[in-house]
N, C-alpha and C positions, 0 to 999 in steps of 0.2 A: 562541595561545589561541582556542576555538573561541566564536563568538558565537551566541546562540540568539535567533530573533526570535518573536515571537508567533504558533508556528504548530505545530501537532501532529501525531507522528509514528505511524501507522497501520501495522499488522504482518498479517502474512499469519498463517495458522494456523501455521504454523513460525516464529513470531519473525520472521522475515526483512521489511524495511521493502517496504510496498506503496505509500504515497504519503505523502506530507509535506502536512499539511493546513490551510490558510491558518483563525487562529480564528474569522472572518469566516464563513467556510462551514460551522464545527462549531458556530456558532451558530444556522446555517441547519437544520443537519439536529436538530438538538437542535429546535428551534422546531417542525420539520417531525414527529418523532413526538409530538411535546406532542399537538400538534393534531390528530392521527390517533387518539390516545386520549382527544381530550377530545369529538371529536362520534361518536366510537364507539356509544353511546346510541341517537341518531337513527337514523343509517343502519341499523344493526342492527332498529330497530324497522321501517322500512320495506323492509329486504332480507324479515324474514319475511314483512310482511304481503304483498308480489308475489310472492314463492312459493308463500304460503296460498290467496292469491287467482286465480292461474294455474294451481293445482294441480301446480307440479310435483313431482316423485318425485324421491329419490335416484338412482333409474337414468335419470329423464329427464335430470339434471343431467351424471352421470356419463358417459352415450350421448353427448350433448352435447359434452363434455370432449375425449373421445376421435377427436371428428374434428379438434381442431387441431392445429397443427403441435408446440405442447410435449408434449401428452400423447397423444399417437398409439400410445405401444407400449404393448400390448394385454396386456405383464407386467405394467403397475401398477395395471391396472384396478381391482382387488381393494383396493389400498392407496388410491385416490384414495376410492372407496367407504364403507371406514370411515374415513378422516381427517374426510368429508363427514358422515357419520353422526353422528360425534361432539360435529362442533361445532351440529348441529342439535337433539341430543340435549343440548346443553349439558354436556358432557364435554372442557372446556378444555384440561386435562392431555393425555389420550389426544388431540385436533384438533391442539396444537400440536406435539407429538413425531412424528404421521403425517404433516401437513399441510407441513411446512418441507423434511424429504427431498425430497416432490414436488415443491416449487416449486424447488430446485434442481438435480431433474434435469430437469424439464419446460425450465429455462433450459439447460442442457447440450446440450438436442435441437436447442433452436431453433440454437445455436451451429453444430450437427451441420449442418442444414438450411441453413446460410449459409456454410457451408464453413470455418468458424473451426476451425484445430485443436482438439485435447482436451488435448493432449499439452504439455509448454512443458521447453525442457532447460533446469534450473538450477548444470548446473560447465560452463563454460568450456572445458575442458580434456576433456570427455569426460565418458561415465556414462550411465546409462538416463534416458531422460525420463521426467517425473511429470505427473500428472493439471493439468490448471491448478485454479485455487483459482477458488471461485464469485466470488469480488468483482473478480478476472481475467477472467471471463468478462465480466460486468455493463459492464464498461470498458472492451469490445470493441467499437468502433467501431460493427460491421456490427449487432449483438447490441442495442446502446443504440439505435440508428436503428429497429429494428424494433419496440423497446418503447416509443421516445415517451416525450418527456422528461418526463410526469407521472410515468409508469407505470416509468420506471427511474431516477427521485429515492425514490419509494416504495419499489424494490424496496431499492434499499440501506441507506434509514432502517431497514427491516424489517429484513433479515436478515444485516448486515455491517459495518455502520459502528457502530464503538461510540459514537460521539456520537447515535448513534440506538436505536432498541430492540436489534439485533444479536442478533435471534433465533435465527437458523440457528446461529453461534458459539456461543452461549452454551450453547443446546439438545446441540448435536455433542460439548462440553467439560465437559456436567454443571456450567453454574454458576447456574441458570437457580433461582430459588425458585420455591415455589408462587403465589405474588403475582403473579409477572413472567410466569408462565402463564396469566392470566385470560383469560375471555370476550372481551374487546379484545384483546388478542395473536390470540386463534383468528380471532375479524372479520378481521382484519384480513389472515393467513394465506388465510382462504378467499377473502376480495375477489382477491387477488393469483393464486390459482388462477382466477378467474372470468374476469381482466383477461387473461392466459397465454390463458383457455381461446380468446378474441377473434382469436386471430391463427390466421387460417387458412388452409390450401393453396393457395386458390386467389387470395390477395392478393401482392398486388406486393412483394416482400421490399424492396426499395429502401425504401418509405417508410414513415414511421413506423406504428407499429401499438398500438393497444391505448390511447393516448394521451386522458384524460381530465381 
């Protein structure tokens, strides 16, 4: 008989088990987006007001963007653009559906940039390999050391862990309500582009980065 301790079992986008998660820590990350949507308010009030008051532009943010090491390729330009657009514009829906693709390929790159496959075989026995899964990435040693352990506790409350928001999931699998799209979901998407945009070429990949 099999016995079950108090501890929850986490799945990759294909059902298939990712990690076995003590309830201790799924009361951590449950704690941890509570809290990211409850001083949502604040921050937001003063991300505008240093934008307003620095003057910057959509293209100075985006220009910006594009020299780190996530968003470097010069095809998503276009897409970092309106996702940014959106959530400035207060257009929740359209910031959170553009804005989550890019922070998952933006982490893809950095994977690139540190030599982490892309690829992961899952038969044993043979078969073509398949992309890894973003929360595979995330839990890549070289990958988490680069984001700094605030900046990659956030990244998975945000977009992976269903004890947490599980944006990226929900968003990719259409389960996502109008609700679970608001203005604090887009904040919160755009802070994680901003924190991404921090890691740049010419830092030490060994150590952590982006870490606040």
């Amino acid at each position: 008989m099999m016995h079950f301790t108090a501890k929850d079992v986490l799945l990759n986008d294909d059902g298939r088990v990712r990690e076995i998660l003590d309830t201790n820590e799924k009361k951590q990350l449950r704690n941890l987006a509570d809290l990211m949507l409850s001083v949502y308010f604040p921050m937001e009030r003063i991300a505008n007001e240093v934008i307003q008051r620095c003057g910057f532009t959509i293209h100075n943010i985006v220009n910006w963007l594009m020299g780190s090491v996530p968003f470097s390729d010069p095809c998503r330009q276009r897409q970092l653009h309106e996702g940014i657009r959106a959530f400035l514009d207060g257009n929740s829906i359209v910031a959170t559906h553009v804005l989550a693709p890019q922070i998952e390929a933006g982490v893809r790159r950095l994977a690139d940039s540190l030599g982490q496959p892309r690829l992961q075989s899952r038969n044993p026995s043979g078969g073509p390999d398949e992309v890894r899964l973003l929360g595979s990435l995330l839990d890549d040693e070289r990958v988490a050391a680069a984001l700094g352990t605030a900046e990659h506790m956030r990244l998975r409350t945000l977009l992976v862990e269903p004890a947490g928001m599980n944006l990226r999931n929900n968003i990719a699998h259409g389960l996502s309500s109008d609700a679970r799209l608001g203005m604090a979901q887009a904040f919160w998407l755009f802070h994680a582009v901003l924190a991404l945009g921090c890691i740049r070429p010419d830092r030490d990949e060994s150590e952590p980065k982006g870490e606040s």
